[in-house]
C-alpha positions in Angstrom: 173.5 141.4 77.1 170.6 139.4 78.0 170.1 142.1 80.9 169.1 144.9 78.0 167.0 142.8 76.0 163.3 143.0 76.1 163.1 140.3 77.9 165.5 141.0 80.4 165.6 142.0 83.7 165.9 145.8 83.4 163.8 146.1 80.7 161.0 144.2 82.6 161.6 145.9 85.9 161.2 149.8 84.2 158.0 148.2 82.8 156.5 147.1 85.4 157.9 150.6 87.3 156.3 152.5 84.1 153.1 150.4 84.9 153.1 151.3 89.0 153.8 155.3 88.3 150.5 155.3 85.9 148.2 153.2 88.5 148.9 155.6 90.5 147.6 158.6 88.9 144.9 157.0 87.6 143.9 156.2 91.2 144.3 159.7 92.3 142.3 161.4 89.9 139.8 158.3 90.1 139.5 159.2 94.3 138.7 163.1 93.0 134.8 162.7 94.1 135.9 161.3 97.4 133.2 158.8 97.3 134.9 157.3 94.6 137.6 156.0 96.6 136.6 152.6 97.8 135.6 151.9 93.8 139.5 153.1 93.1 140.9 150.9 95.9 139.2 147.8 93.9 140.3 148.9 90.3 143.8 149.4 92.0 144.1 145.6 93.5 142.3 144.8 90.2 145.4 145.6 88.1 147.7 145.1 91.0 146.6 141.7 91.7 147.1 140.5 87.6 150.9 142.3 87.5 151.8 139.9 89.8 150.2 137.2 88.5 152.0 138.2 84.8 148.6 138.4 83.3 148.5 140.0 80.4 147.5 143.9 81.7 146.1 147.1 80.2 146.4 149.3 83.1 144.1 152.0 81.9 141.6 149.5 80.6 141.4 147.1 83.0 141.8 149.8 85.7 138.7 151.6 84.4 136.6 148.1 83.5 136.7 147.1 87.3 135.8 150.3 88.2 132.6 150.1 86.8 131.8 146.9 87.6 132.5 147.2 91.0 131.5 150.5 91.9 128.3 150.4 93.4 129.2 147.1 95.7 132.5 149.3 96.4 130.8 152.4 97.2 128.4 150.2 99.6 131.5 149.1 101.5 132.8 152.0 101.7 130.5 153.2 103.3 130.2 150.1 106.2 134.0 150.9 106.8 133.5 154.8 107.2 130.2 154.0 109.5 132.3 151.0 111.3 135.6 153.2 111.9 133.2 155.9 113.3 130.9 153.9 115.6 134.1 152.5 117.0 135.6 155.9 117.7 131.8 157.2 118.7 131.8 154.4 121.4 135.7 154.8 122.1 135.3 158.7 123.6 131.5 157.9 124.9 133.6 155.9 127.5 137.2 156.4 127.6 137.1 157.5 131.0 137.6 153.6 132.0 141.4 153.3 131.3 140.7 149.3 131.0 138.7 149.9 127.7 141.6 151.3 125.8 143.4 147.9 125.5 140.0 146.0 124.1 139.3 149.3 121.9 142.6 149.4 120.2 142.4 145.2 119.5 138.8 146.1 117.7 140.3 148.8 116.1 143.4 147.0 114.8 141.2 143.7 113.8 139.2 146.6 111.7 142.2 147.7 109.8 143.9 144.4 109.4 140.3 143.2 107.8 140.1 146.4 105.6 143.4 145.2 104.1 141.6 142.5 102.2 138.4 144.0 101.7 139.2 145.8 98.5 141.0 142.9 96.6 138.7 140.3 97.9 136.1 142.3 95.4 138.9 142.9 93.4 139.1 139.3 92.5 135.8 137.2 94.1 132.5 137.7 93.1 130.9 137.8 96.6 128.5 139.9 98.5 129.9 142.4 101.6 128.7 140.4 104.0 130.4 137.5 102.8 133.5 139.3 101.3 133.7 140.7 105.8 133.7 137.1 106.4 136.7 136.2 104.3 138.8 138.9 105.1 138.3 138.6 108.6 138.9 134.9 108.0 142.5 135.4 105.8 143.3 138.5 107.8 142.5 135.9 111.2 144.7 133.0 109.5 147.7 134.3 107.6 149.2 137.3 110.6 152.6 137.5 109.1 151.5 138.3 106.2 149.0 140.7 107.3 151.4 142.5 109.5 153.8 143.4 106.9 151.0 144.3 104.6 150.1 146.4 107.0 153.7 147.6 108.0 154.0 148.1 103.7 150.2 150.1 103.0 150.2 152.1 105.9 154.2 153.5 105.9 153.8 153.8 102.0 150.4 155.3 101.9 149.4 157.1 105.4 153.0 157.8 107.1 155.4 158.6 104.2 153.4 161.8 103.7 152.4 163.0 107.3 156.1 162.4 108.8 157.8 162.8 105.7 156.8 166.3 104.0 159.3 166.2 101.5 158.5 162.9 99.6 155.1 164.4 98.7 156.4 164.2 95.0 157.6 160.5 95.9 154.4 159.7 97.0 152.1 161.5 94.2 154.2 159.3 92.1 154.0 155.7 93.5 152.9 156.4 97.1 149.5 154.5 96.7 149.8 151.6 93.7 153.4 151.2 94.8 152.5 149.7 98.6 149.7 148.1 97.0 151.5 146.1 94.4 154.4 145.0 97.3 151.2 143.8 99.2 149.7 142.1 96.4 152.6 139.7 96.6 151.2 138.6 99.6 147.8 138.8 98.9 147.8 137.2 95.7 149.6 133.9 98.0 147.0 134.1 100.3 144.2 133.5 97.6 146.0 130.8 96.2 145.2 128.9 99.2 141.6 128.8 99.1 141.1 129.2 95.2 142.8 126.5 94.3 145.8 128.5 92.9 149.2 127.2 93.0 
C-alpha cells in the first residue's frame, strides 16, 4: 500500500513528527544560557520555516548554522523585547490608578505580542536590520489579523498555557510543546511572506 511506502503519507507524517520532537530539544538545551533564547527562537523558525516549504532540511545542521549567524542580531532583539515588555509594564503600574488607561495599555500590549510573533522568523528568513525587521512585523502582523490571531491562539496555548494550566502535559510539552506550535504557525507565516517576496 502506497500509504506504507516511503513516500507515503505515514511514512512522511512520522518524519516530519521525528523532525518536530528533535527541534524541540535542540531548542531547549540551545535556551540553557537564558540569553540564548531569542538566537533559539530564530534557528527554530529557521528550520521550521524550510519543513514547510519541503526544503531539503538537516535539523541539527541547519538549526545550529542559523544560530550562529544570527545570534548577535538575535540577542540585540532580544533584548529591545525584554526592555519594551518592561517599560510597558513600568509605565502600566506607574499609573494604573486611572481605570481608563487599562483599555489603551492592554491594545499596546497586545500590538507588542502580536509583532513579537514575526520578529523571530522575519530574521529567520530576511536579511534586515531590527529596526527594519520592527517595521515589517508590525506591518504583516498590522495587515494579515486572522492569521495573526490563530498564530497567536496556536504559540501561546502550545507554548505558555499548555504547561501553566495543564501540569500534567509537562512531558507533552518537553516533547513538542515549543517547535510543535511553531511549525503549525509557520504554515501561516511562511503564506504571509509569500506575499511580499514574491513567493507563490
Amino acid at each position: 500500500m502506497k500509504l506504507f511506502r516511503l513516500d507515503g503519507g505515514l511514512y512522511q507524517g512520522l518524519t516530519r513528527l521525528a523532525d518536530v520532537i528533535i527541534l524541540n530539544f535542540i531548542f531547549l538545551i540551545a535556551c540553557l544560557p537564558i540569553f540564548t533564547i531569542g538566537a533559539s527562537f530564530t534557528a527554530l523558525y529557521s528550520v521550521t520555516l524550510k519543513l514547510i516549504e519541503q526544503e531539503e532540511t538537516y535539523v541539527l545542521r541547519d538549526f545550529w548554522k542559523s544560530f550562529r549567524s544570527n545570534f548577535f542580531q538575535s540577542t540585540k532583539m532580544l533584548g529591545v523585547i525584554i526592555t519594551l515588555f518592561a517599560g510597558l509594564m513600568g509605565l502600566f503600574r506607574l499609573i494604573d490608578t486611572v481605570n481608563i488607561i487599562t483599555y489603551p495599555f492592554l491594545l499596546l500590549l497586545t500590538l507588542l505580542i502580536f509583532i513579537c510573533l514575526y520578529l523571530f522568523p522575519i530574521l529567520a528568513r530576511f536579511k534586515m536590520n531590527n529596526k527594519d525587521t520592527f517595521k515589517w512585523a508590525f506591518y504583516m502582523s498590522s495587515k494579515n489579523v486572522a492569521a495573526t490571531i490563530i498564530m497567536f491562539v496556536i504559540v501561546g496555548g502550545g507554548t505558555f498555557a499548555l504547561p501553566i494550566l495543564l501540569p500534567q502535559a509537562i512531558v507533552l510539552w518537553l516533547t513538542m510543546g515549543i517547535a510543535g506550535p511553531a511549525y503549525l504557525s509557520s504554515h501561516f507565516i511562511t503564506r504571509t511572506f509569500n506575499k511580499y517576496d514574491g513567493g507563490s
